[in-house]
N, C-alpha and C positions, 0 to 999 in steps of 0.2 A: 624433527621439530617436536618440541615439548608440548604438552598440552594448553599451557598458558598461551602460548604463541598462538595456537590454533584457534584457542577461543578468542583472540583478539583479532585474528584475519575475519573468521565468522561471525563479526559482530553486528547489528545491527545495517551499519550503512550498506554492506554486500546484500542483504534484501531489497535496499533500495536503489543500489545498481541492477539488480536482478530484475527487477519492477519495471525500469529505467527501458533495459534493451529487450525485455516482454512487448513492453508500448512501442519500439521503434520497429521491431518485428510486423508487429500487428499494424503500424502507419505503413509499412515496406510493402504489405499483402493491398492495402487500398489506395495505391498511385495509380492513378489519374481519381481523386473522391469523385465521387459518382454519388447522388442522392443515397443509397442504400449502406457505403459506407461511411458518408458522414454520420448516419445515426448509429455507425457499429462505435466512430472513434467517441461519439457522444454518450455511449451506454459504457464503455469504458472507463470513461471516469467515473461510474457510481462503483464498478467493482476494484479497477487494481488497486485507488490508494486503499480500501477496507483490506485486500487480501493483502497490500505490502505491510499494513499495523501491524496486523497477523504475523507476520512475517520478521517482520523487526524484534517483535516482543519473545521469539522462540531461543535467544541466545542468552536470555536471562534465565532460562532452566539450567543452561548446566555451564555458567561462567561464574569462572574462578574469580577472590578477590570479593572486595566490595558490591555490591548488588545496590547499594545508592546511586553508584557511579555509573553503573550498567544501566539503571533505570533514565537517569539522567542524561546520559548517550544516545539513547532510545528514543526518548523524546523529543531533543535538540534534533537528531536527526531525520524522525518522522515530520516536523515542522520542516523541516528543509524539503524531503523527499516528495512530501506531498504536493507542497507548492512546484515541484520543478516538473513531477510525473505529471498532473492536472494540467498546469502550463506549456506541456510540451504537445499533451494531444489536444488541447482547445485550439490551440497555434496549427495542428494538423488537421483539424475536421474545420479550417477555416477555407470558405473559398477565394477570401481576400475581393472581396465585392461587395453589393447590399443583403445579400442575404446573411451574414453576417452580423445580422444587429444584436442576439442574442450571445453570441459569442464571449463579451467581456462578462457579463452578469454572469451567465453559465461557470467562469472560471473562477468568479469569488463563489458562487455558491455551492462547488464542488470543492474548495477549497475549505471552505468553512462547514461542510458535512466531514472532510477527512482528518479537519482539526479539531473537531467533536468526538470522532470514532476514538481519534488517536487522544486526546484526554481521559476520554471513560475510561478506556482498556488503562492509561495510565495509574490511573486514578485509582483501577480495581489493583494494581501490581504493587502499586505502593499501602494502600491497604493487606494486603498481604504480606508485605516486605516488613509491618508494622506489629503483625498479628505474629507473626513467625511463623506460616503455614507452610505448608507444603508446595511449591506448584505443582508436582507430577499430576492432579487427578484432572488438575486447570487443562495442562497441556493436550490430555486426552481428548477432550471435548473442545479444544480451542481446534485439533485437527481434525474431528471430527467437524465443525461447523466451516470449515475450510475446505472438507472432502464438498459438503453440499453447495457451496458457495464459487465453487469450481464447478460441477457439473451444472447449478443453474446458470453459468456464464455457460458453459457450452448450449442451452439450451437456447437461452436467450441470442447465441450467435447466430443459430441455425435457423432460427425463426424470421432474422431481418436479412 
């Protein structure tokens, strides 16, 4: 495979499959929800859509071609990804009863936290895209707040 090929398998939306079968993994570990895991599937949705933005925006370092397009892919795609990663675990941390009242509000406004994340960071790439900067010193620090954003999800696992 050529490299264009590869950058286009590795594009964006594979983050957000990646994201996808993270969250089905983690709903697969709390079958039968039990109190403790409902609030793991609900602290979930403040981290994976933040780490899948992350996630999405790293293919724009080193993809060939247009970078409008790239960015624009990204995007579209993060609106999609988020609504469906959000919707898929608010749908599993449900107990389908009354305690459940919380449930639909929780999934617009984790929806609407990850559709902010995912504009800013946009917003910072196309600002760049614009500037004609660099990303390499972005990417360092973007993996860098990724390494701690990871370990505070482990932390915050371990604690509920």
């Amino acid at each position: 495979m050529n490299r264009t090929t590869v950058a286009y398998l590795l594009g964006p939306e594979l983050a957000w499959l990646l994201m996808l079968s993270i969250a089905g993994l983690i709903v697969t570990l709390n079958q039968p929800i039990v109190s403790g895991g409902h609030f793991k599937l609900i602290w979930m949705n403040w981290y994976l859509p933040t780490i899948g933005v992350i996630l999405a925006f790293l293919p724009l370092f080193w993809a060939p071609g247009n970078q409008w397009w790239w960015l624009a892919r990204t995007v579209i795609s993060g609106l999609i990804g988020i609504s469906l990663l959000v919707g898929f675990l608010s749908k599993s941390a449900s107990y389908a009863d009354i305690r459940d009242v919380g449930v639909a509000m929780g999934f617009v406004f984790f929806v609407g936290i990850g559709w902010t994340i995912l504009l800013g960071v946009g917003s910072v790439g196309l600002f760049f895209l614009m500037a004609h900067w660099s990303f390499l010193p972005v990417l360092k620090w973007i993996l860098i707040l990724l390494s701690l954003g990871l370990i505070s999800l482990r932390v915050v696992w371990e604690l509920t």
